[in-house]
Backbone bond lengths (Angstrom), bond angles and torsions (degrees), N, CA, C in turn:
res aa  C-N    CA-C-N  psi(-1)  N-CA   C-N-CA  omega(-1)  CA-C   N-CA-C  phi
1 X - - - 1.459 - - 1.530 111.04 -
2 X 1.385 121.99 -49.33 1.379 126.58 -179.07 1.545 109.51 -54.88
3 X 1.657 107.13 -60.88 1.449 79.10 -179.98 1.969 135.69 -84.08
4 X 1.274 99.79 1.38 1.424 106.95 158.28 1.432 121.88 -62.63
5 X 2.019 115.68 -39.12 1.201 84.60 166.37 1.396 130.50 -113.23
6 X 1.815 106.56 39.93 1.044 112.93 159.59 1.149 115.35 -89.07
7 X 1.040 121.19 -20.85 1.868 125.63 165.09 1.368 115.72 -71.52
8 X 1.249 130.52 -25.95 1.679 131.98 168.81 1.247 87.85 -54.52
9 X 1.865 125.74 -68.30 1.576 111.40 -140.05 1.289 93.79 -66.68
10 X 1.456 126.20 -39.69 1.849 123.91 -166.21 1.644 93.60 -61.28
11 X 1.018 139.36 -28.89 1.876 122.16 171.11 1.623 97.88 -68.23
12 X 0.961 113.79 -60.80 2.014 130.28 173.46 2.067 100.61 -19.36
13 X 1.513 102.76 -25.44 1.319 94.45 -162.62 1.646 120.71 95.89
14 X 1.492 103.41 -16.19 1.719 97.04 -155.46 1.738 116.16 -78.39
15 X 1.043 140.53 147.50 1.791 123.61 -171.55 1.340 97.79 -81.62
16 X 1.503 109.07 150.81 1.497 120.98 176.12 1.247 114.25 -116.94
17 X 1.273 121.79 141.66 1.245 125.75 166.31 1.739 120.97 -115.14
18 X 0.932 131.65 77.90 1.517 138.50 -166.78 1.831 126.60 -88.29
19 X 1.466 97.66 163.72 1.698 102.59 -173.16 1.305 77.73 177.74
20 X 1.755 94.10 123.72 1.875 107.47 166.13 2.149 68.79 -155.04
21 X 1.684 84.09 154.24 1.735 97.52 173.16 1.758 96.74 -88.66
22 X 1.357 115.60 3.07 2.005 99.13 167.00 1.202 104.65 -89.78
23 X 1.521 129.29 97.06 1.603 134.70 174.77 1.643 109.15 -56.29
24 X 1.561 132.98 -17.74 1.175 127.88 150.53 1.627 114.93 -48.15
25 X 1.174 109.85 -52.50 1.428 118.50 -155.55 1.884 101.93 -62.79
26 X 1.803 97.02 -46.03 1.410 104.56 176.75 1.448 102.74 -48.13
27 X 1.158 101.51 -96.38 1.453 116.52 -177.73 1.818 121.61 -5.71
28 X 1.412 100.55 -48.09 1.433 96.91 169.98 1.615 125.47 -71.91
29 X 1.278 95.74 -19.21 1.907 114.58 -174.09 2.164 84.22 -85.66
30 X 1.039 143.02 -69.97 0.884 130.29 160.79 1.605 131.94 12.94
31 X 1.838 85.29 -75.70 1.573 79.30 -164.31 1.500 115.03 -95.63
32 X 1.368 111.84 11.64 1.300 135.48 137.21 1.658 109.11 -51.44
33 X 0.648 125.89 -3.37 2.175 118.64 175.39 1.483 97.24 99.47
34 X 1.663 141.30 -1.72 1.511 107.20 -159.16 1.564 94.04 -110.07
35 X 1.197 109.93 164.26 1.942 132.63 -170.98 1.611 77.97 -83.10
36 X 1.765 87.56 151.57 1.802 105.32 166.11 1.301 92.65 -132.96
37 X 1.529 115.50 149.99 1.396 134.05 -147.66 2.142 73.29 -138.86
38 X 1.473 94.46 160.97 1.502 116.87 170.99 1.330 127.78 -94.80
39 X 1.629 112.12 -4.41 1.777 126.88 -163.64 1.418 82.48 -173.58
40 X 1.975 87.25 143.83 1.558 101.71 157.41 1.720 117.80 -76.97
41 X 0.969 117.20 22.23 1.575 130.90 -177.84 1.678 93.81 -94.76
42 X 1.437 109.99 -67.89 1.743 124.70 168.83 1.752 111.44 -20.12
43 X 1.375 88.16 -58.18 1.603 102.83 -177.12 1.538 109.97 -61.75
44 X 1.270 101.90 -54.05 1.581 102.25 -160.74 2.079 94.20 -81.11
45 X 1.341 108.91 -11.00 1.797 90.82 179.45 2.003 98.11 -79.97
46 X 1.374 136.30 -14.60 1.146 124.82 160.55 1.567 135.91 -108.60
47 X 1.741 100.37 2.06 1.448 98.02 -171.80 1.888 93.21 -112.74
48 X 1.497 117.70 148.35 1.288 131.53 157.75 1.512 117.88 -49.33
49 X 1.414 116.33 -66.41 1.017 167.06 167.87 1.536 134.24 -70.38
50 X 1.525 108.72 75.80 1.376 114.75 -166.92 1.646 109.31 -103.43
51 X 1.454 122.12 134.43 1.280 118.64 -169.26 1.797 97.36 -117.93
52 X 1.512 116.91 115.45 1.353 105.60 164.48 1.793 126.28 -103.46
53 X 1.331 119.51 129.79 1.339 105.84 158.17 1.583 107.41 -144.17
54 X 1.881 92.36 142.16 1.745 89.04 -141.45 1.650 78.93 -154.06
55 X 1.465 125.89 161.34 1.536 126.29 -140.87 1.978 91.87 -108.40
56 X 0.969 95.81 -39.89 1.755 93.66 178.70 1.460 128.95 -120.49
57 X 1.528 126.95 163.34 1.595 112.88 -165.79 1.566 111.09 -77.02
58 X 1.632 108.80 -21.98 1.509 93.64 -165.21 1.896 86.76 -103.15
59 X 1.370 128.58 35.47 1.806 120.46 160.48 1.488 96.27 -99.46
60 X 1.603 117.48 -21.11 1.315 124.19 -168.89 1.661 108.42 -79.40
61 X 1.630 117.01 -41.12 1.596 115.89 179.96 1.620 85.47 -84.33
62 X 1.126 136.63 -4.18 1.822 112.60 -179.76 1.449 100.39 -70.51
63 X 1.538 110.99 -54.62 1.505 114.31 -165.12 1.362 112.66 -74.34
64 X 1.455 131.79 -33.88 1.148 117.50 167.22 1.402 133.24 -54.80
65 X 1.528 89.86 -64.52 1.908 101.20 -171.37 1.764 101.22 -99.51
66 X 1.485 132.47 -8.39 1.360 109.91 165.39 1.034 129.24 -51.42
67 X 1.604 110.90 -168.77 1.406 124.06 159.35 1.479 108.38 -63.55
68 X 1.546 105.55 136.16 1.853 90.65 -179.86 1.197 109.57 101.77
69 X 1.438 102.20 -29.77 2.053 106.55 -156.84 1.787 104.86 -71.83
70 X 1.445 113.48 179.30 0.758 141.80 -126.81 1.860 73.98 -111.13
71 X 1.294 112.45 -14.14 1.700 113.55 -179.35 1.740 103.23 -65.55
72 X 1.542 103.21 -17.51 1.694 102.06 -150.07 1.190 107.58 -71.93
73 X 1.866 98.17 -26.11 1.663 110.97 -144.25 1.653 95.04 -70.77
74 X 1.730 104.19 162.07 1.120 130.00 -176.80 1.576 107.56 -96.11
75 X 1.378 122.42 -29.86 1.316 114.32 -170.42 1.499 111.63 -112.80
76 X 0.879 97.62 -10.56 2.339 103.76 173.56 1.211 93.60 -62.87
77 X 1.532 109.22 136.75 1.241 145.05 152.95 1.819 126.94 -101.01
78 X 1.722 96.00 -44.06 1.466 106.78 -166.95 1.927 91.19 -141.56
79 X 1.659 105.65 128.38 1.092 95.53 151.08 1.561 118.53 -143.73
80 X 1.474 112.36 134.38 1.312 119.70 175.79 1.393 138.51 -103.83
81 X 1.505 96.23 121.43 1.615 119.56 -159.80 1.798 110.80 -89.86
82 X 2.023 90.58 103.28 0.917 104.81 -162.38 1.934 109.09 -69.57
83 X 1.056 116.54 -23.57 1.695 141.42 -170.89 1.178 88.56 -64.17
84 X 1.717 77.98 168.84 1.777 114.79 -160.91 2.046 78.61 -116.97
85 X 1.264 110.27 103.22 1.763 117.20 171.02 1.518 124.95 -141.12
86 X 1.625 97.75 32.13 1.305 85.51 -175.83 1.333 140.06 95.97
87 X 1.389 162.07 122.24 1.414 138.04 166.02 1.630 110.75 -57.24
88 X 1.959 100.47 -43.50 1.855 75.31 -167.08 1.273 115.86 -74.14
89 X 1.196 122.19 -19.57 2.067 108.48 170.84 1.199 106.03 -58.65
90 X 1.462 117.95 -29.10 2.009 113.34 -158.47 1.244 97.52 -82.00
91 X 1.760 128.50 -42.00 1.051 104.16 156.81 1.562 147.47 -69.70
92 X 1.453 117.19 -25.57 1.540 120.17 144.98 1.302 117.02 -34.52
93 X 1.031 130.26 -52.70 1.682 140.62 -156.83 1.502 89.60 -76.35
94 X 1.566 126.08 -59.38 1.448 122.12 -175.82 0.991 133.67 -56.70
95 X 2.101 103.38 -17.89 1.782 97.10 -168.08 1.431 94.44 -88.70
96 X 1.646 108.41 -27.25 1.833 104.25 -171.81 1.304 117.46 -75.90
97 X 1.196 117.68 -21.23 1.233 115.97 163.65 1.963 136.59 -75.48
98 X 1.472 94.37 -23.14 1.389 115.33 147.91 1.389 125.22 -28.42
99 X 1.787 94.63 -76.59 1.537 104.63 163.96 1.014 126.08 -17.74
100 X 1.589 132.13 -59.43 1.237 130.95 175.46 1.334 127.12 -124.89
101 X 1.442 92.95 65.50 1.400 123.69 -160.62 1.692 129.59 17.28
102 X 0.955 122.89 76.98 1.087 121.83 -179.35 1.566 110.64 -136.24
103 X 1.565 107.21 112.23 1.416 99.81 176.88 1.540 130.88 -59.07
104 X 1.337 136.87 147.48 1.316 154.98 172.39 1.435 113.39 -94.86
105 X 1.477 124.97 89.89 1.356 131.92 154.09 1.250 120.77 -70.50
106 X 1.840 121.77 86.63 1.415 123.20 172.70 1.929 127.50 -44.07
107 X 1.145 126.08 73.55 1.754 107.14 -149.96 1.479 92.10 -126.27
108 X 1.049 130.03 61.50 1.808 128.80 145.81 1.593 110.02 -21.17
109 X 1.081 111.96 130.68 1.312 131.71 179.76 2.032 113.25 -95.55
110 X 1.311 97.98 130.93 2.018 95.16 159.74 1.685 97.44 -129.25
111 X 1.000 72.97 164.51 1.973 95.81 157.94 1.595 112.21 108.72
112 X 1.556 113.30 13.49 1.576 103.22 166.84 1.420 99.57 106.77
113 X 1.522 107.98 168.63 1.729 121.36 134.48 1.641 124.73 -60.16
114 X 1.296 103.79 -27.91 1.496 90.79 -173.79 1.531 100.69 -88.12
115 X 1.550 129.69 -22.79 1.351 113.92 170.40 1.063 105.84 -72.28
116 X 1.639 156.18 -18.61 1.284 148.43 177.90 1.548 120.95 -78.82
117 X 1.885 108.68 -20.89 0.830 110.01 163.22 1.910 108.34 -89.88
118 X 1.018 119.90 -11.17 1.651 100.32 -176.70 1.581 104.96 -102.81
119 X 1.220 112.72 -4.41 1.320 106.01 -173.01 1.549 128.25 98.17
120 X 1.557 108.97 1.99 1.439 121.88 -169.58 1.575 111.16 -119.17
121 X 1.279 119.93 51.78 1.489 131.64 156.46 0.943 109.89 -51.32
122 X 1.616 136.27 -172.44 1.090 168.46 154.58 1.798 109.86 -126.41
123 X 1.298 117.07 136.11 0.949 117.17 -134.34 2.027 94.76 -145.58
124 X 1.486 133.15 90.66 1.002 141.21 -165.49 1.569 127.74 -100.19
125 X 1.593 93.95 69.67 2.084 89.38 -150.04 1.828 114.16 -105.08
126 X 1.153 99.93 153.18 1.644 105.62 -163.16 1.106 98.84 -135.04
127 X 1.461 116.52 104.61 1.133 110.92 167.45 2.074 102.53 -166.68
128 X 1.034 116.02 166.27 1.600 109.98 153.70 1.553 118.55 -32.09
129 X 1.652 92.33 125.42 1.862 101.88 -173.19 1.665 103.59 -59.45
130 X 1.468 110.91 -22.42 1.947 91.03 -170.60 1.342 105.29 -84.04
131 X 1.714 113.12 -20.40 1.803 111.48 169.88 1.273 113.13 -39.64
132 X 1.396 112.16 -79.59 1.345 139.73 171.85 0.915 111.82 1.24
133 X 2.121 100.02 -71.91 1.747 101.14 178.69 1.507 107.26 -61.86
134 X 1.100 143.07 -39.81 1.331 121.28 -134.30 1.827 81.33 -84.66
135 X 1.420 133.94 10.85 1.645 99.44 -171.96 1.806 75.65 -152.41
136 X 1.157 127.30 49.59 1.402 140.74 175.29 1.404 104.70 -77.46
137 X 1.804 93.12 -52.56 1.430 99.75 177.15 1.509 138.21 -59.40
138 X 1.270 113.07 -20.15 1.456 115.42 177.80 1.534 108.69 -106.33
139 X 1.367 123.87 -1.51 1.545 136.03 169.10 1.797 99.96 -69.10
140 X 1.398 90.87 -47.13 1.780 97.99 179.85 1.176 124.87 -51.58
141 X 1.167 97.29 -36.59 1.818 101.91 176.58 1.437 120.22 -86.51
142 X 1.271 127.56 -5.49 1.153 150.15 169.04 1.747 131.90 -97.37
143 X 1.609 104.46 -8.33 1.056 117.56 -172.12 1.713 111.97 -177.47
144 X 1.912 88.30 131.49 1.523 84.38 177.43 1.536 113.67 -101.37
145 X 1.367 108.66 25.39 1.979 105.61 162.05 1.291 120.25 -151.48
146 X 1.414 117.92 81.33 1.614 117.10 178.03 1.407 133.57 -77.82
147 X 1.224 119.97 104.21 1.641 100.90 -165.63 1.225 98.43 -131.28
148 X 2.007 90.63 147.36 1.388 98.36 -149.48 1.644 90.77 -92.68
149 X 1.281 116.98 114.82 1.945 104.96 -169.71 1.767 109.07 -101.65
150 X 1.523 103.29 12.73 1.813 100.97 177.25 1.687 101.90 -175.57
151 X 1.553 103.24 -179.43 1.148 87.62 171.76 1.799 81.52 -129.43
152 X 1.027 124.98 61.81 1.856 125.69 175.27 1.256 87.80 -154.15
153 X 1.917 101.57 129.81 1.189 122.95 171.58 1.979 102.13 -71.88
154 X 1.239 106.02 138.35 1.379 117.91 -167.16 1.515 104.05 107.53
155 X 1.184 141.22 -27.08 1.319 122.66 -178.79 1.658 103.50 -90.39
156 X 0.639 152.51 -14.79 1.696 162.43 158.07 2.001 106.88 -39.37
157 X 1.880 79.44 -49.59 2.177 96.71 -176.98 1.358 95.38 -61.96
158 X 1.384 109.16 -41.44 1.737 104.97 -151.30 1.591 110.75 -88.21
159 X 1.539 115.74 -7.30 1.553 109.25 161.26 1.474 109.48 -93.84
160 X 1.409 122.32 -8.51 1.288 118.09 -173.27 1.835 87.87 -90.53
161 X 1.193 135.31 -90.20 1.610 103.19 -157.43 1.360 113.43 -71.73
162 X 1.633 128.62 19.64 1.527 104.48 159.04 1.786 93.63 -77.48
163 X 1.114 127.64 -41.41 1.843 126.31 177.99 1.957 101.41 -33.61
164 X 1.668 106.81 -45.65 1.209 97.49 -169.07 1.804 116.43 -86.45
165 X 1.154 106.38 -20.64 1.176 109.33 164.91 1.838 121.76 -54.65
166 X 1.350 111.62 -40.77 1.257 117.67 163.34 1.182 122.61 -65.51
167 X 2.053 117.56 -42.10 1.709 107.51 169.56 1.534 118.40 -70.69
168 X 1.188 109.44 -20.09 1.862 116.31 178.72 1.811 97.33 -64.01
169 X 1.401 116.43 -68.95 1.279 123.40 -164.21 1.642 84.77 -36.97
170 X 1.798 110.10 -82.63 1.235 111.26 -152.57 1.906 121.62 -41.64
171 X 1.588 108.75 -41.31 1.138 126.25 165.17 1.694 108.79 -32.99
172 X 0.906 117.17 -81.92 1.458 130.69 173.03 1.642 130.73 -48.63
173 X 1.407 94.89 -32.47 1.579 110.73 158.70 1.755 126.26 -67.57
174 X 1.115 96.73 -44.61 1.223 108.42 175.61 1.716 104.26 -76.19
175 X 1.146 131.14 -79.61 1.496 100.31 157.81 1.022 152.60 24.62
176 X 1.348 101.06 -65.95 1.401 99.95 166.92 1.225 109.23 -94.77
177 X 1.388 119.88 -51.71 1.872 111.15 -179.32 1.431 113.33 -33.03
178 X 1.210 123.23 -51.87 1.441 140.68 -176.61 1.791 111.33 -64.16
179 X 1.226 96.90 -36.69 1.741 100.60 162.04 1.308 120.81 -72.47
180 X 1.326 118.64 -54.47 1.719 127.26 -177.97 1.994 99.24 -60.57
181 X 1.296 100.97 -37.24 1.872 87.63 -168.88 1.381 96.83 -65.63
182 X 1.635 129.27 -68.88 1.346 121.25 -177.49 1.246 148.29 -47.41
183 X 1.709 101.81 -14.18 1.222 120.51 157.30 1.545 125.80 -70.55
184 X 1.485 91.65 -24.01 1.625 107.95 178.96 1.488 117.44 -81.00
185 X 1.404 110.20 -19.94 1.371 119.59 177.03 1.625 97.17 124.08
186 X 0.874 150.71 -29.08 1.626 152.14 -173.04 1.998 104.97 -45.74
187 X 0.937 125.80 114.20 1.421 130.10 134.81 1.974 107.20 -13.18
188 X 1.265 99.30 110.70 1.813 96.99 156.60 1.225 127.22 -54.95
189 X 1.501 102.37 -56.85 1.476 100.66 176.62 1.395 130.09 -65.30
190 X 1.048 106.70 -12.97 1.697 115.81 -173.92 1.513 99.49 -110.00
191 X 1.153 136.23 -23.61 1.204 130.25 142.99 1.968 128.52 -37.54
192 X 1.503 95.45 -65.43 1.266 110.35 174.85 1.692 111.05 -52.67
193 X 1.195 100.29 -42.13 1.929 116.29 178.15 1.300 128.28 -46.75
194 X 1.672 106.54 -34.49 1.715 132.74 -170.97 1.556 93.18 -92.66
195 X 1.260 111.42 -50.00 1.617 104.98 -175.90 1.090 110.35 -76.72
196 X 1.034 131.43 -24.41 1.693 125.37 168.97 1.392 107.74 -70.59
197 X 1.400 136.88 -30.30 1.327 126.09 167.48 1.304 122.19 -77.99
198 X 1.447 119.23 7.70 1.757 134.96 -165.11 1.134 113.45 -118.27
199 X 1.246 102.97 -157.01 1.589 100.99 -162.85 1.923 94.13 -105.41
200 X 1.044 143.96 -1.30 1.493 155.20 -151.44 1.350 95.41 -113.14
201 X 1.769 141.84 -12.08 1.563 145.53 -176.98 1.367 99.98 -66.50
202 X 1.361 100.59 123.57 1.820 115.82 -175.56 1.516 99.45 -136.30
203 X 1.334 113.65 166.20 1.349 109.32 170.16 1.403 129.73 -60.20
204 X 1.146 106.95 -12.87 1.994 119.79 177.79 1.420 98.69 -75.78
205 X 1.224 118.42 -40.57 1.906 122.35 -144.29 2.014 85.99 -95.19
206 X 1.280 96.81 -34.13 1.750 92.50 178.96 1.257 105.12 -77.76
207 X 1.295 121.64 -64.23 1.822 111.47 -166.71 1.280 105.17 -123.84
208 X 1.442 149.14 -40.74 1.436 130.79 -178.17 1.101 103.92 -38.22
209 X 1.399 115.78 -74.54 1.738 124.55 -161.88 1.706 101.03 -48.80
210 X 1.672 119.20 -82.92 1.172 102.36 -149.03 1.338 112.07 -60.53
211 X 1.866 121.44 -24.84 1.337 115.31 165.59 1.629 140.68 -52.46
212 X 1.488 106.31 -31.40 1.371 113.98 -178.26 1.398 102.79 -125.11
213 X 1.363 118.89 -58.27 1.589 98.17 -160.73 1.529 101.69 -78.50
214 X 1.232 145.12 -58.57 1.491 131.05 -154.06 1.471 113.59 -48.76
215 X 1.650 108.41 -24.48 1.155 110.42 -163.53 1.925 95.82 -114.59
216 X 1.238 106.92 5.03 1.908 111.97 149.19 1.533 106.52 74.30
217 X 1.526 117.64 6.34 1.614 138.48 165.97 1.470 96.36 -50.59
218 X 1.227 129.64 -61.42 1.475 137.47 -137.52 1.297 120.62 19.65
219 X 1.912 121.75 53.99 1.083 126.71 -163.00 1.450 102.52 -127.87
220 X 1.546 123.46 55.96 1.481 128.42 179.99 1.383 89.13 -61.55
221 X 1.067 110.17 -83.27 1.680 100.53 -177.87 1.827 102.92 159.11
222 X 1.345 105.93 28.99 1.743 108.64 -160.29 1.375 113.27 -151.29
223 X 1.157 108.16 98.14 1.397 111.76 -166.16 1.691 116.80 -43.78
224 X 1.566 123.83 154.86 0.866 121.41 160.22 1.430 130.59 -69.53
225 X 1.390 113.77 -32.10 1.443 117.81 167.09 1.833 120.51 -74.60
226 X 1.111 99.10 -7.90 1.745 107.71 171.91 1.705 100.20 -84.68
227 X 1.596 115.85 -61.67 1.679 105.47 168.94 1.261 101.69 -42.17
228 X 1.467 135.60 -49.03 1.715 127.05 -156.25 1.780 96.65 -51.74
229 X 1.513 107.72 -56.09 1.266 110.08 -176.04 1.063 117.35 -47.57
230 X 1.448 136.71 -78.88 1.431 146.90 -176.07 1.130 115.07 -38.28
231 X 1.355 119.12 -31.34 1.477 118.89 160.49 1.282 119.48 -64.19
232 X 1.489 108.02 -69.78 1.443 106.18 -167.73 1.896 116.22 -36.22
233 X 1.587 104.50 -47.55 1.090 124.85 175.89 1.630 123.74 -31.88
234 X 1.737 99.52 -63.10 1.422 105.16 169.25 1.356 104.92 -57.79
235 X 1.320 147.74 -51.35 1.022 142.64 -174.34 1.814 117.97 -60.85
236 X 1.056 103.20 -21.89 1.424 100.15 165.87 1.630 123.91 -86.77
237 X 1.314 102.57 -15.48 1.569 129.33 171.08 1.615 106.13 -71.77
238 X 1.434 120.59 -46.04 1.630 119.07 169.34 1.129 110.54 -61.57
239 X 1.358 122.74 -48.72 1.751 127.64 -175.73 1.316 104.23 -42.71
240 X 1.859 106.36 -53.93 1.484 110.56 -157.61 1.872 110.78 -59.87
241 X 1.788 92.25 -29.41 1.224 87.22 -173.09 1.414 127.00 -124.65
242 X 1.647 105.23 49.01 1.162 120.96 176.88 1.377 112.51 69.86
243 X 0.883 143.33 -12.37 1.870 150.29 -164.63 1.566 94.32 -84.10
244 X 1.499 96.47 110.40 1.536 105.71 173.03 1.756 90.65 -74.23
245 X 1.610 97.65 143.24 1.733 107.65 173.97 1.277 89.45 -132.59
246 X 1.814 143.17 93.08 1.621 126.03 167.81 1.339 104.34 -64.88
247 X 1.515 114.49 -53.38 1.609 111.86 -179.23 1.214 131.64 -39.31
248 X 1.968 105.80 -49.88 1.480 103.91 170.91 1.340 120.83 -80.33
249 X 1.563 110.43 -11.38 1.745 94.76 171.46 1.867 102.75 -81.16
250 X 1.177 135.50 -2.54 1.071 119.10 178.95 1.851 109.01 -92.43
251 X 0.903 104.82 -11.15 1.806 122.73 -166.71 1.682 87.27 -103.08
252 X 1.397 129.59 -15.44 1.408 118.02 178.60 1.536 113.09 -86.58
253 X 1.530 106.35 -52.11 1.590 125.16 151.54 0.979 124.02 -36.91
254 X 1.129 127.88 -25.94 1.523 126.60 178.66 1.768 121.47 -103.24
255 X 1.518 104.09 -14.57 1.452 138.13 156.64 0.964 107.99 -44.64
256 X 1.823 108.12 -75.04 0.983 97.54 -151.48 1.753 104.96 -103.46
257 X 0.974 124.70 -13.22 1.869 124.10 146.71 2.007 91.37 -18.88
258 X 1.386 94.14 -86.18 1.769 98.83 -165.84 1.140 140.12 -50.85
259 X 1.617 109.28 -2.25 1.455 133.96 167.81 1.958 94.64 -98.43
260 X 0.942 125.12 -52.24 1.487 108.18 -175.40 1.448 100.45 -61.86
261 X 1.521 149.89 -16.96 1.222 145.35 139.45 1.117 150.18 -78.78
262 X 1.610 113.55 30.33 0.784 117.92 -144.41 1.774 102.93 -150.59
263 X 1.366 129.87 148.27 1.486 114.59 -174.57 1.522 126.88 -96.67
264 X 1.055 124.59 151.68 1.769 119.53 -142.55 2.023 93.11 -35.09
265 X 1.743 91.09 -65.36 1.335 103.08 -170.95 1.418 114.54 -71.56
266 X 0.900 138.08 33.13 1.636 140.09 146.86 1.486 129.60 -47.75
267 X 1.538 106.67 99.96 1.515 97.98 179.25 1.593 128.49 -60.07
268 X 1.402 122.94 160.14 1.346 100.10 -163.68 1.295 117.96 -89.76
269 X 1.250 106.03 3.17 1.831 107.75 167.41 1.330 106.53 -88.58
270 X 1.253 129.26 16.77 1.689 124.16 151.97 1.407 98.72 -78.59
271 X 1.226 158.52 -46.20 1.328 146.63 153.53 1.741 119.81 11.29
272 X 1.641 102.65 -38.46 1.475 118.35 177.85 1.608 105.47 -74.52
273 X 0.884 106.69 -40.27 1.936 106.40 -176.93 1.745 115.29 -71.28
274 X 1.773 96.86 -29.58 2.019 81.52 173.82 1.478 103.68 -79.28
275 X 1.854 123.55 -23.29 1.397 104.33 172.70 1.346 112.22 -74.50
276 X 1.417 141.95 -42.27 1.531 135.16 178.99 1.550 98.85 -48.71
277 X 1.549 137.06 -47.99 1.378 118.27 175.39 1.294 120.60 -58.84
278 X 1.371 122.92 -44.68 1.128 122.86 -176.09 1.586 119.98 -57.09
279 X 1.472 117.83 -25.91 1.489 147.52 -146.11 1.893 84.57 -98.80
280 X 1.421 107.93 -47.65 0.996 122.74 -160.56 1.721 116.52 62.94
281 X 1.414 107.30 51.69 1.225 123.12 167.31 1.766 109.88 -118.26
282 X 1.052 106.92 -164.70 1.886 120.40 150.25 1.830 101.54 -148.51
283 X 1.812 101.22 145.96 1.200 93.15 139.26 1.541 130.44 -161.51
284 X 1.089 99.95 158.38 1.433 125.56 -155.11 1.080 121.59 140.65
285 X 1.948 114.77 -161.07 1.543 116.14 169.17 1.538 118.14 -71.07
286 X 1.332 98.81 124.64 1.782 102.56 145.22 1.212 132.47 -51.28
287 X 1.268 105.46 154.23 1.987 105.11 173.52 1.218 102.98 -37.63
288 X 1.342 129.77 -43.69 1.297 121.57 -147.66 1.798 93.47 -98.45
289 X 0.870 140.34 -11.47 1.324 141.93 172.72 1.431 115.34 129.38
290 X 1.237 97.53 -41.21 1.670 104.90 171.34 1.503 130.79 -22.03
291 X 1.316 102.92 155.90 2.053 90.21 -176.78 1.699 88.14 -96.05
292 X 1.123 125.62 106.93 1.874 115.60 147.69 0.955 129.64 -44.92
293 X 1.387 100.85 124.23 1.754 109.81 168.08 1.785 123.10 -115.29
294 X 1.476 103.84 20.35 1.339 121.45 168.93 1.422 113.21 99.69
């Protein structure tokens, strides 16, 4: 995701200044026009304006407030944390960065790789309304829906995995519906077709499925162990705050079952293949092209 939408802003025109430890990732941001720096300290001693998106909560407090971090820099003012980390790191991350003044734009990202590559994210940011504006402008180019849902870093985390708690459920729901019909004899695709004209159309039944699984890619673009996270997370967010969730603790359990089976890099619409085993069906195309019906 990061470097896709560091490649939007480099079409955007905008200059980059970069540091990720994947020297592939540099390298390609490179020969795109942008400078690579050796530390997010590097970055933040020449950039105003630091943008992070980074796969886990504690790579997110390394680069900020570590050694190296983004605390060191001389010229940061504002930095916005593009990751899925939670409220309580976002708020950790905000008060230490406070310290030496540097604002914290809470802004969790949805909408895929391909919205990061087209520019049409959704965009969930918490922070002070004059922040906002002052870095509105480069959210814009990165996203066609920013909403500002607080002004406390941590409330930005907490609409972004309750969002994922709803694509996990549906993910997993559909799953099985989509397993039990084809086992029953039903067409997938014409299955998926009726529920998309009904009241049961979720984001799985519109584009996961016919995008990745029918056609056996399972290449949404989002790891399964990143849903594992975002889930678990919200679910530790109900604990914290008394909110019985049975559904999402059963949609967390079943998360995270499919991540202990599952390989680091597993997209999370492979989730559909331990239920088709379990179902003892398949669905989608066959080798041979065919739609399976078990």
């Amino acid at each position: 995701m990061g470097g896709r939408m560091a490649s939007r802003l480099r079409s955007c025109e905008r200059s980059l200044l970069v540091h990720d430890t994947d020297h592939a990732a540099v390298a390609a941001l490179v020969e795109l026009g942008a400078q690579s720096y050796g530390s997010p300290a590097e970055v933040a001693d020449r950039a105003p304006t630091v943008l992070l998106s980074l796969p886990t909560p504690e790579i997110v407090r390394a680069v900020a407030l570590g050694p190296g971090g983004l605390i060191e820099g001389s010229a940061i003012r504002t930095c916005v944390d593009l990751s899925t980390t939670g409220p309580a790191v976002s708020r950790d991350v905000a008060e230490g960065l406070a310290a030496a003044r540097i604002a914290l734009v809470d802004a969790p990202v949805s909408g895929g790789v391909k919205g990061a590559e087209r520019g049409t994210l959704t965009v969930m940011a918490a922070c002070a309304a004059e922040t906002l504006a002052g870095v509105r402008p480069l959210l814009d180019e990165l996203a066609a829906n920013v909403f500002h849902v607080g002004d406390r870093p941590g409330m930005g985390q907490l609409v972004k995995v309750l969002n994922n708690l709803l694509s996990a459920t549906a993910l997993a729901a559909t799953a099985e519906t989509v397993a039990l019909g084809v086992k029953s004899g039903l067409d997938a695709s014409v299955l998926l077709e009726a529920i998309n004209a009904s009241s049961g159309r979720n984001s799985a039944t519109a584009q996961k499925f016919p995008d990745a699984v029918l056609p056996r890619s399972f290449d949404f673009g989002f790891t399964l162990a990143l849903m594992n996270k975002d889930v678990q997370i919200c679910l530790a967010e109900a604990r914290d705050a008394g909110v019985p969730m049975p559904v999402g603790e059963a949609v967390a359990a079943l998360w995270a079952d499919a991540r202990s089976r599952s390989a680091e890099d597993a997209d999370c619409t492979e989730i559909a293949m331990l239920v088709e085993r379990a179902a003892g069906t398949r669905i989608g195309e066959d080798a041979d092209g065919t739609d399976g019906d078990g």
